[in-house]
FIDRENVEX-75515 format. One record per atom (N, C-alpha, C, O): x, y, z; residue in three letters. Coordinates in steps of 0.001 Angstrom, whole numbers, plus 500000, padded with zeros to 6 digits. Layout:
XYZALA
...
***
This chain:
749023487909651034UNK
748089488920650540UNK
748763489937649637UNK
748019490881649374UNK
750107490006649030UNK
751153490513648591UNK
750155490804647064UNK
749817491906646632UNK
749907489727646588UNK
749011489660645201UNK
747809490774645133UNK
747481491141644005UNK
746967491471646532UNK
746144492625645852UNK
747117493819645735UNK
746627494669644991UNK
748496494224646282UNK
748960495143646341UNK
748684496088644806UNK
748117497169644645UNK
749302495223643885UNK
749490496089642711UNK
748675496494641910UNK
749052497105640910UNK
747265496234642175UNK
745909496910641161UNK
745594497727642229UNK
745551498827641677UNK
745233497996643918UNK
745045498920644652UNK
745947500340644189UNK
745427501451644086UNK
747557500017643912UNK
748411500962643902UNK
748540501650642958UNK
748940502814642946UNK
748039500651641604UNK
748056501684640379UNK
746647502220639847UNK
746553502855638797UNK
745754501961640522UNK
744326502388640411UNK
744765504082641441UNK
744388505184641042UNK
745474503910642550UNK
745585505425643288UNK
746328506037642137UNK
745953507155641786UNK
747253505515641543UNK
748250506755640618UNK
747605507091639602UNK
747911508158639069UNK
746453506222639004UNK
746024506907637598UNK
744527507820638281UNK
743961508721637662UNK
744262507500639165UNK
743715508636640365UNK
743989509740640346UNK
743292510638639874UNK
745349509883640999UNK
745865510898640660UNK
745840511852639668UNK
745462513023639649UNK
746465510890638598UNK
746613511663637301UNK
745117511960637027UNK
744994513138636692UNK
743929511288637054UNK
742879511590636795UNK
742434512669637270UNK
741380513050636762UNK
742904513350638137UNK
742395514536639097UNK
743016515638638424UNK
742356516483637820UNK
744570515659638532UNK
744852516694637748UNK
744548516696636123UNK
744386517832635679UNK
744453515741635261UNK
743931516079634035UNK
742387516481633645UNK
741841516944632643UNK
741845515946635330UNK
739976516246634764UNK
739670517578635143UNK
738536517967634867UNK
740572518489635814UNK
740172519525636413UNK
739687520803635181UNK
738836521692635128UNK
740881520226634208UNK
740606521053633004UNK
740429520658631756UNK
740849519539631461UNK
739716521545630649UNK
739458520533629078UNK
740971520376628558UNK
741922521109628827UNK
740950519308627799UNK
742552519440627405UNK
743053520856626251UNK
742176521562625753UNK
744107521027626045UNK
744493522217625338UNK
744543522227623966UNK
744215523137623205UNK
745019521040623692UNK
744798520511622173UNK
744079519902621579UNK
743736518840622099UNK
743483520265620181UNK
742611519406619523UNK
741385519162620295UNK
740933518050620570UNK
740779520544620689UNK
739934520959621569UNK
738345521410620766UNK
738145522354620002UNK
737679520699621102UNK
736288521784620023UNK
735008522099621371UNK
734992521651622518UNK
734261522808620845UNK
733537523135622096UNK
731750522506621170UNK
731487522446619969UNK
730968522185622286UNK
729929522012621045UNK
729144523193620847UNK
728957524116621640UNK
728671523026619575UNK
728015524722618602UNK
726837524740619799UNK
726201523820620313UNK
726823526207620017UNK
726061526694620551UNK
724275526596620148UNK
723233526722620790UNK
724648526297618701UNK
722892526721617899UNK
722275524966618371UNK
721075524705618290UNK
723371523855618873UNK
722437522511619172UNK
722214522597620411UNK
721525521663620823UNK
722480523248621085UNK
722586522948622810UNK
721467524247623354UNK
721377525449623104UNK
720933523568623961UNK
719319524433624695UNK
719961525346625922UNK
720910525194626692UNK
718880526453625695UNK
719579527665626869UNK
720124527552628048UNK
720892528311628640UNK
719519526215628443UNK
719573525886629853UNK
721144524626630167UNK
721621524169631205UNK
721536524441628590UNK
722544523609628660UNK
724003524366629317UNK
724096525593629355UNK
725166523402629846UNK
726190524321630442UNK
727468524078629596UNK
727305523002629020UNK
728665524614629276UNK
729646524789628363UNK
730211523052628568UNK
730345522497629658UNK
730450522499627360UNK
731192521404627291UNK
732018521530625888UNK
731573522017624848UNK
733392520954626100UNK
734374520945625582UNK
734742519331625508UNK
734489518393626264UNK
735448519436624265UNK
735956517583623926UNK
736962517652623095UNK
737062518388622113UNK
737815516774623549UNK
739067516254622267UNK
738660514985621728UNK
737649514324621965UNK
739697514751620907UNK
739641513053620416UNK
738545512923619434UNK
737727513769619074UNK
738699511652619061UNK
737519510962618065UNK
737111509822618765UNK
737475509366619849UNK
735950509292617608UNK
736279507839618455UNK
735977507242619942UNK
735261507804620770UNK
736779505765620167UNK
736779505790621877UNK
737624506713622556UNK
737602506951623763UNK
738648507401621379UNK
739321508149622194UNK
738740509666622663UNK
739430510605623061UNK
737712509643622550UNK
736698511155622676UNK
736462511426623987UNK
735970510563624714UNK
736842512875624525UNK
736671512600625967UNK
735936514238626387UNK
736550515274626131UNK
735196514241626744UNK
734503515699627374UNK
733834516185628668UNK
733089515546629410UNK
734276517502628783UNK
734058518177629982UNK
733172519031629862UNK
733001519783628903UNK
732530518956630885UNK
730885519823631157UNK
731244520551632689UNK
731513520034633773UNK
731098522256632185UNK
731159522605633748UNK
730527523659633918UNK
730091524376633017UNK
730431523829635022UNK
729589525220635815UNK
730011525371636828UNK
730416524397637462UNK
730063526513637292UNK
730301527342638537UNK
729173527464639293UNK
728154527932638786UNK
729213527023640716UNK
728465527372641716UNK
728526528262642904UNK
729197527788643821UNK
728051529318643106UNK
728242530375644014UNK
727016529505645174UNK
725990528861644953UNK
727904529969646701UNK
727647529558647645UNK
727528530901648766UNK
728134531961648608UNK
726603530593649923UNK
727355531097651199UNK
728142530676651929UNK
728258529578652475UNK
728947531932651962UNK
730223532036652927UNK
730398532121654655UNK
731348532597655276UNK
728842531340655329UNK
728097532213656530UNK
728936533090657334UNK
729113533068658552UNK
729590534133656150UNK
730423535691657354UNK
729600535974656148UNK
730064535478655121UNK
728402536705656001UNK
727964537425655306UNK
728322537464654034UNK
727672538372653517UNK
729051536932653211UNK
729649537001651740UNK
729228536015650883UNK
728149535485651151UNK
730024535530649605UNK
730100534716648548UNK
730928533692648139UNK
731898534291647675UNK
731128532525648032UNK
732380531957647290UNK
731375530810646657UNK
730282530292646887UNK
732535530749645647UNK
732592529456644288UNK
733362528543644449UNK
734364528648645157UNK
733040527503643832UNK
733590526026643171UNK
733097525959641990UNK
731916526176641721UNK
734246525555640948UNK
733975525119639570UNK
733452523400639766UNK
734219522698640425UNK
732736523029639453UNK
731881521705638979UNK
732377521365637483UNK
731997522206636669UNK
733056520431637008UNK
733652519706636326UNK
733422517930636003UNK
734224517050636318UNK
731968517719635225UNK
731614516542634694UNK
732973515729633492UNK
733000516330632418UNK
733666514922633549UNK
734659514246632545UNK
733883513024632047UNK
733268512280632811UNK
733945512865630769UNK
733710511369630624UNK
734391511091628843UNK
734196511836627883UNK
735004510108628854UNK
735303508934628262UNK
735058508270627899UNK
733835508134627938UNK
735938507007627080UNK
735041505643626532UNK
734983504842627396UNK
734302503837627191UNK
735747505021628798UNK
735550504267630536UNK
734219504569631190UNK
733380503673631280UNK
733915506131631780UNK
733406506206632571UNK
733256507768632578UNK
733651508623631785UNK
732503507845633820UNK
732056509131634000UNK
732495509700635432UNK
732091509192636478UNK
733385510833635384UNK
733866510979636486UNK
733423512534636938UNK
732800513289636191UNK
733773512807638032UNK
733135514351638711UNK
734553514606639571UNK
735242513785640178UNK
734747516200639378UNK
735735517250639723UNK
735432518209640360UNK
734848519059639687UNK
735584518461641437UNK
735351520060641956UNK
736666521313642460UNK
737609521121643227UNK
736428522131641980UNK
737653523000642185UNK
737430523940643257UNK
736331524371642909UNK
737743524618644427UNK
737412525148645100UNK
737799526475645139UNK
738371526661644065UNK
737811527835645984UNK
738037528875645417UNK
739073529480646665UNK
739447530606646995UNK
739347527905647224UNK
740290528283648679UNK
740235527123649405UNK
739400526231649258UNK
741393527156650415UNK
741616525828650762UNK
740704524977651955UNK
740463525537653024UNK
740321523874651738UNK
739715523178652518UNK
740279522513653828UNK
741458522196653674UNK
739848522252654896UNK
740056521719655904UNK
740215519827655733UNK
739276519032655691UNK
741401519571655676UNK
741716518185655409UNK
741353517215656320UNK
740853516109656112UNK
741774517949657729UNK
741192517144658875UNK
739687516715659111UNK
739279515784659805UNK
739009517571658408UNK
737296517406658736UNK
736875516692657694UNK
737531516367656704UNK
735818516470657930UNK
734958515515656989UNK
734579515926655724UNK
733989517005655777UNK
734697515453654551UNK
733782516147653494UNK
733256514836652840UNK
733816513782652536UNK
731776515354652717UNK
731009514418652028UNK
730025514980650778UNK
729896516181650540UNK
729376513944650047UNK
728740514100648573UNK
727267513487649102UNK
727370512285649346UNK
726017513986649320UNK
725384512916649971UNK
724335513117648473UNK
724352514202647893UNK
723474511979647963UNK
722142511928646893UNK
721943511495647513UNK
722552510764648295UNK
720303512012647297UNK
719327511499647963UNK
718927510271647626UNK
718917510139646402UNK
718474508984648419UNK
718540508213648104UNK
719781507114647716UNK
719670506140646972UNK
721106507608648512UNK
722304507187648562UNK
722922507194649713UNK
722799508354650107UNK
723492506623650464UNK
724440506522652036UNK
725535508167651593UNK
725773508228650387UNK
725828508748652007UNK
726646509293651983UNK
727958509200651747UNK
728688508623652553UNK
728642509997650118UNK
729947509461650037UNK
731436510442650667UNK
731830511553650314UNK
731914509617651567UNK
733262510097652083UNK
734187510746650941UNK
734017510648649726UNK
735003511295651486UNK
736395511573650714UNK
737387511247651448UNK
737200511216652664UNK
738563510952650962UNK
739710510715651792UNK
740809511358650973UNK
740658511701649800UNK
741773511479651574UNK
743054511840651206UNK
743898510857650760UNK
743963509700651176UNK
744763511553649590UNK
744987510206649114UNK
746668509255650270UNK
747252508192650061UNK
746822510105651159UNK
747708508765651727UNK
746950508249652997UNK
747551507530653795UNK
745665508595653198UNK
744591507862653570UNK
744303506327652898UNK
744400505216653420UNK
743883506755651436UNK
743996505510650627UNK
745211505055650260UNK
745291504234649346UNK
746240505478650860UNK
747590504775650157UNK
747408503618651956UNK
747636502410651875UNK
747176503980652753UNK
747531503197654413UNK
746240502070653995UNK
746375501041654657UNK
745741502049653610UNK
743842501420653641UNK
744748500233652177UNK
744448499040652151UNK
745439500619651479UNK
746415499635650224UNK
746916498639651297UNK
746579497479651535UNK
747778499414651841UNK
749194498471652568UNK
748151497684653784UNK
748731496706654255UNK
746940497874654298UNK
746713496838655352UNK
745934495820654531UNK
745650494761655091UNK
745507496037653117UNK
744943494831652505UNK
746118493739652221UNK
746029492574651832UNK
747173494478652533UNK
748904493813652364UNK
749273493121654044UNK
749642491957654201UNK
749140493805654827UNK
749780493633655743UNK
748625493274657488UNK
748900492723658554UNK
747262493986656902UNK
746181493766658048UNK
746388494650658968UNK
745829494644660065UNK
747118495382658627UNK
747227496737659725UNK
746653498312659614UNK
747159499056658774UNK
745852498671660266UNK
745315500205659828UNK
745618500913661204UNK
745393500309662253UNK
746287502594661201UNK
746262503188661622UNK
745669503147662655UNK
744957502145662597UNK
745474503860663985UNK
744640503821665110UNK
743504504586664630UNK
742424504043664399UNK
743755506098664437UNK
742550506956663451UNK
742152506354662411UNK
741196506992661971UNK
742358505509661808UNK
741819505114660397UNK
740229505025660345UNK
739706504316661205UNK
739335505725659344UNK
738234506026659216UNK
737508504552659929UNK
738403503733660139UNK
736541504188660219UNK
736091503263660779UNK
735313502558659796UNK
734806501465660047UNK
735214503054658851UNK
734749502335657275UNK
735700501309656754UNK
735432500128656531UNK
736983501984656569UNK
738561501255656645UNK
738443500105657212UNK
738650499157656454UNK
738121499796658528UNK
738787499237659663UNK
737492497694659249UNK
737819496507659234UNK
736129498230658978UNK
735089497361658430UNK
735073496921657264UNK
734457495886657009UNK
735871497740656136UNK
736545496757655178UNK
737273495681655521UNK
736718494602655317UNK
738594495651656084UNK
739642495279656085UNK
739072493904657098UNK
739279492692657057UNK
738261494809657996UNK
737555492720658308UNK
736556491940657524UNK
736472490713657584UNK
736168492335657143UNK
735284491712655618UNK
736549491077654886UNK
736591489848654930UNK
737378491596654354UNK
738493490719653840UNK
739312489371654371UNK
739587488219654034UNK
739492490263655359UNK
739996489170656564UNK
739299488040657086UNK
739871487191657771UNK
738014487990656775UNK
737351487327657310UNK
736533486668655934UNK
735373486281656078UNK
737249486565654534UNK
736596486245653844UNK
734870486623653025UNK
734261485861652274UNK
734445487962653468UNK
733409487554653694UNK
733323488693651192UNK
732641488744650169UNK
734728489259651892UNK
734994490096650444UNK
736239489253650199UNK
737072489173651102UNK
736517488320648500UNK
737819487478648319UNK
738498488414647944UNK
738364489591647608UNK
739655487277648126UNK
740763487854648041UNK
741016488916646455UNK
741328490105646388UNK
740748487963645381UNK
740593488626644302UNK
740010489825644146UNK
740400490755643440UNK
738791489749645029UNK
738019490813644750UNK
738384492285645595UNK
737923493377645263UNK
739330492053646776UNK
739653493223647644UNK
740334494769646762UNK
739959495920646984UNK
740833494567646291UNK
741408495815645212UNK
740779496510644451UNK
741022497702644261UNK
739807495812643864UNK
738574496693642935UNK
737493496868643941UNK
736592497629643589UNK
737390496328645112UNK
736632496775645818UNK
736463498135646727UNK
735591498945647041UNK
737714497891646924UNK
738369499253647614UNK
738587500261646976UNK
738650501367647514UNK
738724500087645853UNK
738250501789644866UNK
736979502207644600UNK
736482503320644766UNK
736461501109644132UNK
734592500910643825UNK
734164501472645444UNK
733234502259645265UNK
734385501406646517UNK
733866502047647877UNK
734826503493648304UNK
734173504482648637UNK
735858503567648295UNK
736825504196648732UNK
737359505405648022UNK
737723506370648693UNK
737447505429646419UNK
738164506048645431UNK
737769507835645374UNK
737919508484644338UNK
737427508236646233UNK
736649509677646481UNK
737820510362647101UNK
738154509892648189UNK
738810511786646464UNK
739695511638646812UNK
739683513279647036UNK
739133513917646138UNK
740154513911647982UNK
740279515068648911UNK
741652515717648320UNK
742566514970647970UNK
741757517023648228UNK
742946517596648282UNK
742663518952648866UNK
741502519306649076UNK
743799519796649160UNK
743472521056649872UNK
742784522003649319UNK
742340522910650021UNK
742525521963647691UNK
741797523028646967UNK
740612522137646245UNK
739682522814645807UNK
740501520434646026UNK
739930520142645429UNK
739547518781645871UNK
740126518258646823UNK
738311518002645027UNK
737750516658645571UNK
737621516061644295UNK
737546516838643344UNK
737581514867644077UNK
737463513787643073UNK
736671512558642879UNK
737188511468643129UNK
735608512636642505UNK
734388511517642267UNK
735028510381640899UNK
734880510548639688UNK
735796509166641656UNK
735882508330640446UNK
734953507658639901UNK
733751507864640066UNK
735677506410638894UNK
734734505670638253UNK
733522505034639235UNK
732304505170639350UNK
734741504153639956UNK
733571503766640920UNK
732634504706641922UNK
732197505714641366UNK
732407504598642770UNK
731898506074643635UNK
730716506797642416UNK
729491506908642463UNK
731555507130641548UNK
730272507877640857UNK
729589506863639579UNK
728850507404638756UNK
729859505516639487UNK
729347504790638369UNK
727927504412639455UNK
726844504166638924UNK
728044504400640749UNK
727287503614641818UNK
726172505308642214UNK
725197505173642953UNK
726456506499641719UNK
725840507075642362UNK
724550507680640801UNK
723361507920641015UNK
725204507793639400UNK
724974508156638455UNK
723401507681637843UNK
722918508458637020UNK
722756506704638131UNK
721472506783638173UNK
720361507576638767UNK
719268507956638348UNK
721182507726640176UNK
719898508823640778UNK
720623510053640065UNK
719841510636639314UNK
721684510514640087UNK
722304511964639485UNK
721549512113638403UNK
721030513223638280UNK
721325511283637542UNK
720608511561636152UNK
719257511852635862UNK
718773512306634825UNK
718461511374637425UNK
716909511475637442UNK
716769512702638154UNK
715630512972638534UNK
717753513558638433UNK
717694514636639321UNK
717611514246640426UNK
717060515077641149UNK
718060512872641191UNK
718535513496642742UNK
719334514971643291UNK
720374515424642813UNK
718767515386644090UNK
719494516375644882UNK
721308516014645775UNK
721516515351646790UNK
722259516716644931UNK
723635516186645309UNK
723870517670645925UNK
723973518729645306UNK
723934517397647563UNK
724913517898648410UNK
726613517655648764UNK
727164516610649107UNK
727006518553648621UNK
728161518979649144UNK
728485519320650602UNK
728398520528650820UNK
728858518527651725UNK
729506519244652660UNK
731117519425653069UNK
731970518562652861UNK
731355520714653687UNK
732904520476654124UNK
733163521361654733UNK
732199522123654663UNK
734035521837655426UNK
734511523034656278UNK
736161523276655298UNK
736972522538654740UNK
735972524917655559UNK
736742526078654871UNK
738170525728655840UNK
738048525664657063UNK
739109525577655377UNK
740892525724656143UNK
740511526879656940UNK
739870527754656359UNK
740821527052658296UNK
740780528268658839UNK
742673528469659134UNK
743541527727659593UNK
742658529655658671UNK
744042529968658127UNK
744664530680659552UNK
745876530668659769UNK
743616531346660562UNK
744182531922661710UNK
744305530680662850UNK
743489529765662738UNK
745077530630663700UNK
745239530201665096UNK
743555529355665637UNK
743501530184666545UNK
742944528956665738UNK
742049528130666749UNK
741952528774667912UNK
742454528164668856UNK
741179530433668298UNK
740677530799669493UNK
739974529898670254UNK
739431529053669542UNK
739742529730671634UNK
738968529650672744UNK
737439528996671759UNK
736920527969671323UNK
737318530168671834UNK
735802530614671576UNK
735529530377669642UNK
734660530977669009UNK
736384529506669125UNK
736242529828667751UNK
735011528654667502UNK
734891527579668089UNK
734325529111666656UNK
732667528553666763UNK
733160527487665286UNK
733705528125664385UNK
732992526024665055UNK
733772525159663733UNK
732426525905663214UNK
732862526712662393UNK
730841526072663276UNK
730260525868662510UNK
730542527054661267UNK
730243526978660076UNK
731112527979661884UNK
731573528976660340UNK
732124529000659646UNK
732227529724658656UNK
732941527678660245UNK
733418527183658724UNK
732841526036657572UNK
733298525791656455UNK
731649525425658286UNK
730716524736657645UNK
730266524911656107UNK
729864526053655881UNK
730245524220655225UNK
729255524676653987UNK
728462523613653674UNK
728722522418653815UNK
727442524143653225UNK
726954522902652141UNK
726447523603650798UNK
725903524708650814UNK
726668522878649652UNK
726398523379648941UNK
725541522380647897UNK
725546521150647964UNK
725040522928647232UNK
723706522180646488UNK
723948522249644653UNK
723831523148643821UNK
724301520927644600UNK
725298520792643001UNK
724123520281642036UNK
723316519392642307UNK
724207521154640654UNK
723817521043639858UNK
723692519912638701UNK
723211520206637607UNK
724267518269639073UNK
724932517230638269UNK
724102516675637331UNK
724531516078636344UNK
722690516869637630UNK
722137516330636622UNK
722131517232635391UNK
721711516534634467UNK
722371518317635004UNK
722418519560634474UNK
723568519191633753UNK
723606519330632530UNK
724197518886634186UNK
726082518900633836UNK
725826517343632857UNK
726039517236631649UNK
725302516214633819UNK
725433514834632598UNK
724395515314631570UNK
724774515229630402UNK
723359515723631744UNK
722640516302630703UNK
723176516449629216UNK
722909515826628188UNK
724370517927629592UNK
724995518246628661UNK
725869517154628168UNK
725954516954626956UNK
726697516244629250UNK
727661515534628558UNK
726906514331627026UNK
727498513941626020UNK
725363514047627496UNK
725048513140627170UNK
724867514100625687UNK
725012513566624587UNK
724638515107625791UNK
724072515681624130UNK
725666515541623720UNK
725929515113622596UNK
726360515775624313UNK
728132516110623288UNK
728343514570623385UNK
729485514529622928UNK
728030513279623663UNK
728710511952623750UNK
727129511285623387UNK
726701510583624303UNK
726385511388622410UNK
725320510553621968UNK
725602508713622191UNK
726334507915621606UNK
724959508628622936UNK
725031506968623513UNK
726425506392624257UNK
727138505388624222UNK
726352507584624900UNK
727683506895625569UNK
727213506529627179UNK
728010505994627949UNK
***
């Protein structure tokens, strides 16, 4: 099974890199589109390149409750390319890694996030057939679908990004190609895209400490955001 290793492994690294380069517009050879084509209700997008090499970011800020009585934000960050269309969120403080965070549209199963040496262990058992004892239980129902033929062999590596590629960090989350090529029809008709996740709690774990205050959900604006991308990328 040595043969899916190396498209699982370099699909996580340009992952990676995809996360930190989509978070922001690039610096050079940067144009923003003119304000006098884009309708009031449109949100700031920025693009480099020409060509297939043309790539632009659409974003907005979303203010949330904080349930201790207050406020916080995440920047919302639409990317797209002559590949695909990808989604970024920036947070305004650190997230709880251990807990769950999910993306749910309506009219869609709910999408996980994982960390990425989550998806680096979920690589090596399409290699080796071994997952963690904790390993998400999604993981564990892949990896017998493979095993059991029922997903080929060929196909296990692009599969596992196309389901899996939703990627968690302590300040931020990452909607790839796949994940969001599979969710981007309802996003575009205005499904309703929730956000859930719980806030890092930075003090000690009292007795009595209640998880739900650290709960959020928040209610994302995406069809708004491809909107714009689609006026700055005509037929893309």
């Amino acid at each position: 099974m040595a043969r899916w290793m190396g498209f699982p492994l370099l699909g996580l690294g340009l992952l990676a890199l995809g996360l930190q380069t989509g978070l922001s517009a690039p610096a050079l050879a940067e144009t923003a589109v003119p304000a006098s084509t884009a309708p009031p209700s449109a949100f700031p997008v920025a693009c480099a390149g020409d060509g297939p090499a043309r790539r632009c970011t659409a974003s907005a800020v979303e203010d949330f409750a904080n349930n201790r009585g207050g406020q916080s934000e995440l920047s919302l960050n639409a990317v797209r390319d002559g590949t695909c269309t990808t989604l970024h969120i920036v947070f305004d403080g650190p997230i709880a890694l251990d807990r769950p965070v999910t993306l749910t549209v309506d009219g869609a199963p709910p999408q996980r996030f994982y960390t990425p040496g989550a998806l680096s262990e979920l690589a090596r058992a399409l290699d080796d057939g071994k997952l963690p004892d904790d390993a998400p239980p999604e993981f564990a129902s892949f990896l017998q679908q493979v095993t059991s033929g029922r997903v080929k062999d060929a196909d296990a590596g692009p599969e596992m990004l196309t389901r899996f590629a939703a990627v968690k960090e302590a300040r931020r989350v990452g909607l790839t190609c796949g994940p969001m090529e599979r969710l981007l029809p309802l996003l575009r008709t205005g499904h309703t895209a929730r956000l859930e996740f719980q806030v890092a709690n930075g003090t000690k774990q009292r007795v009595y400490h209640w998880l739900r205050l650290d709960s959020r959900v928040v209610t994302l604006r995406v069809d708004d955001l491809l909107a714009s991308l689609d006026r700055a990328m005509p037929g893309s």
